[in-house]
C-alpha positions as CSV (number, residue, x, y, z in Angstrom):
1,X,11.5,-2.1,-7.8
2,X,9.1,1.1,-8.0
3,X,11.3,3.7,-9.3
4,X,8.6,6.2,-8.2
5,X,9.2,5.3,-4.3
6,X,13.3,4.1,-4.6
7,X,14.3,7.9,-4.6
8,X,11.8,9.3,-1.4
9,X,13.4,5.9,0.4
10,X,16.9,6.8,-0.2
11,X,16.2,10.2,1.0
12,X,14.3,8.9,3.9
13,X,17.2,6.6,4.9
14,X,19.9,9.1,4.3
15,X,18.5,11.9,6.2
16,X,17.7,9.2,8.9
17,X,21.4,8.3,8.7
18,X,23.3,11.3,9.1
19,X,20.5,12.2,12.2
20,X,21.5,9.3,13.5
21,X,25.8,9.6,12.9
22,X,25.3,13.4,14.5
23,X,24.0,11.6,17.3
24,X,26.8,9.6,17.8
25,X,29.7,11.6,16.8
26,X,29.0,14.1,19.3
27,X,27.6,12.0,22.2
28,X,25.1,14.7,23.4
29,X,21.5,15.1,23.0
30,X,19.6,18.4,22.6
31,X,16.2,19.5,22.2
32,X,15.5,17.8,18.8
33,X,17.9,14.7,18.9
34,X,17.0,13.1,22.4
35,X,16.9,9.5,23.7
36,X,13.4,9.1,22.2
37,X,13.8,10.6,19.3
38,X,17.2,8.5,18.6
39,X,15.2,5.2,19.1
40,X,12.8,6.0,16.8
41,X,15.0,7.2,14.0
42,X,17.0,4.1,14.3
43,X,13.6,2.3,14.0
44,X,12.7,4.1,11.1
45,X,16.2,3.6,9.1
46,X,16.0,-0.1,9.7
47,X,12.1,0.0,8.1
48,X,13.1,1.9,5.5
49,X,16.0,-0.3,4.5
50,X,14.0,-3.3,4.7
51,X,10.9,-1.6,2.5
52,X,14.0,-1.2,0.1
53,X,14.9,-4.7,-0.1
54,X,11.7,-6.3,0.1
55,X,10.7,-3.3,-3.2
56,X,14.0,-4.6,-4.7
57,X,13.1,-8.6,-5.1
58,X,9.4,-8.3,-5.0
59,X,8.7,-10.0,-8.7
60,X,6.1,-8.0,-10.6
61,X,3.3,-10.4,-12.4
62,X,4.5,-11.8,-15.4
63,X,2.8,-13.2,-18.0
64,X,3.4,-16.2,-20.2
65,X,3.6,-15.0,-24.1
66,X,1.5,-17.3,-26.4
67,X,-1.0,-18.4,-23.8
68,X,-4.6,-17.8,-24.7
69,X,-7.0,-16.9,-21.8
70,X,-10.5,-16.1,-21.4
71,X,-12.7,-13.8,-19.9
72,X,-15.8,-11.3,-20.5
73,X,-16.2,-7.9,-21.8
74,X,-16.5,-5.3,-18.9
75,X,-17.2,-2.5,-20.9
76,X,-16.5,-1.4,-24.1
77,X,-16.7,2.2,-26.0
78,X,-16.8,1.8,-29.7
79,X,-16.4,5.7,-30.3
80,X,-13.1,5.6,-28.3
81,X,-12.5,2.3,-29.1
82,X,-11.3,0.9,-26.3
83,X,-12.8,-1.0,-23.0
84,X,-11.8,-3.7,-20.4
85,X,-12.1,-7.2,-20.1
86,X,-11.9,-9.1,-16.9
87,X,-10.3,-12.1,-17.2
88,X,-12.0,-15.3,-15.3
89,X,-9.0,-14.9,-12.5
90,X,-10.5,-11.8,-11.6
91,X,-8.1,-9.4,-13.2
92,X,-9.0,-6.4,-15.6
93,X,-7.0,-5.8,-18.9
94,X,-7.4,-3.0,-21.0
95,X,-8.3,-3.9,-24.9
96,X,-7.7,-1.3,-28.0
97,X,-10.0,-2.4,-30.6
98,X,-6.8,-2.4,-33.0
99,X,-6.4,-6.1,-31.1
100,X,-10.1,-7.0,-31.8
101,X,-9.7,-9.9,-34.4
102,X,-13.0,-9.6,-36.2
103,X,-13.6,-8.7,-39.7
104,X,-15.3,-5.5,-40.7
105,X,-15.7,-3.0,-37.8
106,X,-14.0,-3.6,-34.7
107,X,-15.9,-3.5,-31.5
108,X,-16.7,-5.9,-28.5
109,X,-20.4,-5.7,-26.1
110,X,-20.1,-5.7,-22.5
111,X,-21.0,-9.3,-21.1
112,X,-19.4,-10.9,-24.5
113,X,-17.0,-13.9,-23.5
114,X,-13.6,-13.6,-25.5
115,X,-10.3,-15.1,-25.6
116,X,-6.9,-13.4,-25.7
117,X,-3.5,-13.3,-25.2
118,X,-1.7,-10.9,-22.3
119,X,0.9,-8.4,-23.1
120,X,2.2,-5.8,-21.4
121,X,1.5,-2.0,-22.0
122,X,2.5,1.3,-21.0
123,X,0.2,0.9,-18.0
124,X,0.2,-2.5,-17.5
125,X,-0.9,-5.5,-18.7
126,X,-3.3,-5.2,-21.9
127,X,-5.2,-7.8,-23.8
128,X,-3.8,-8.4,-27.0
129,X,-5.2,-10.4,-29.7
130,X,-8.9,-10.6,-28.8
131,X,-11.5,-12.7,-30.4
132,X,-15.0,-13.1,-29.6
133,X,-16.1,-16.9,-28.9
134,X,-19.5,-16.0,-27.1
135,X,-21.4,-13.6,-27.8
136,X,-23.6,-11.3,-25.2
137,X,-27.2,-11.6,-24.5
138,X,-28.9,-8.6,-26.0
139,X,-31.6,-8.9,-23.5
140,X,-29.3,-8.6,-20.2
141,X,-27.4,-5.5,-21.7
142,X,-29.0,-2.6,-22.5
143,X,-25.7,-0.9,-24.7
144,X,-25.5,-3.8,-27.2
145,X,-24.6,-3.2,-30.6
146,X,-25.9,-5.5,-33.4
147,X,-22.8,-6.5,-35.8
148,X,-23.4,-4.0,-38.7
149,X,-25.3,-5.5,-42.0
150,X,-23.1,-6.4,-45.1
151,X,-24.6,-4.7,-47.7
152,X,-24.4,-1.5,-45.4
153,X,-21.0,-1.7,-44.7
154,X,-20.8,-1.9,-48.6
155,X,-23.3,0.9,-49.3
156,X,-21.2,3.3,-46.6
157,X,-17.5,1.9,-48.4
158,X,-19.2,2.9,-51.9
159,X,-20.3,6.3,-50.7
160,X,-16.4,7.3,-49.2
161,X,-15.3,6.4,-52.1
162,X,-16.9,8.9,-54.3
């Protein structure tokens, strides 16, 4: 169940309740608490306990652990180093390059096809170890960035080391 929505329906319910016991414990109406306004509360409690129980055994989307899926780069930021993928069912994940399976530096173009596994993260569901099978056209996406050259990711290694 949302546990962001359980507490403003309990107090929904409860305040609906105790309108509604006043009601009847005393058998009289006044300017607030009339016929009308009975029928409705009494509406409203039985919505609010059926929004419960329909929140309570609603299954969230689960995901099978292992199972590889694929789907295409959305977009991707390299300086942040992270981006989403939608999968081929439709569905955006978010991807953290630390799940980019590559060697060298980690990073993915928009319109590359990939396959992954889904996890679930803080948010959500998130891709989680992401390789590339396809690669993007270069002429369809204007942000596309060449895998970096051997010897320069050498030359640049060499250089921090000093």
């Amino acid at each position: 169940m949302n546990n962001k929505s359980l507490p403003a329906i309990v107090a929904v319910q409860t305040a609906v309740m105790l309108g509604l016991l006043y009601y009847l414990w005393n058998q009289e109406t006044n300017e607030i608490l009339n016929e009308k306004n009975f029928l409705f509360l009494a509406i409203l409690s039985i919505s609010c306990l059926l929004l419960a129980i329909v929140l309570h055994f609603k299954k969230p989307i689960t995901y099978e652990e292992g199972t590889r899926r694929d789907g295409t780069v959305k977009w991707f930021n390299s300086n942040k180093g992270f981006g989403f993928i939608e999968q081929d069912t439709g569905d955006d994940l978010f991807v953290h390059q630390s799940e980019i399976r590559q060697a060298g530096f980690r990073f993915l173009n928009q319109g590359d096809r990939v396959e992954f596994e889904v996890g679930t993260g803080k948010k959500g569901p998130v891709a989680l170890k992401v390789t590339r099978t396809q690669a993007a056209d270069p002429d369809k996406y204007p942000n596309f960035n060449e895998e970096p050259d051997e010897a320069l990711i050498n030359k640049v290694s060499e250089t921090q080391l000093n």
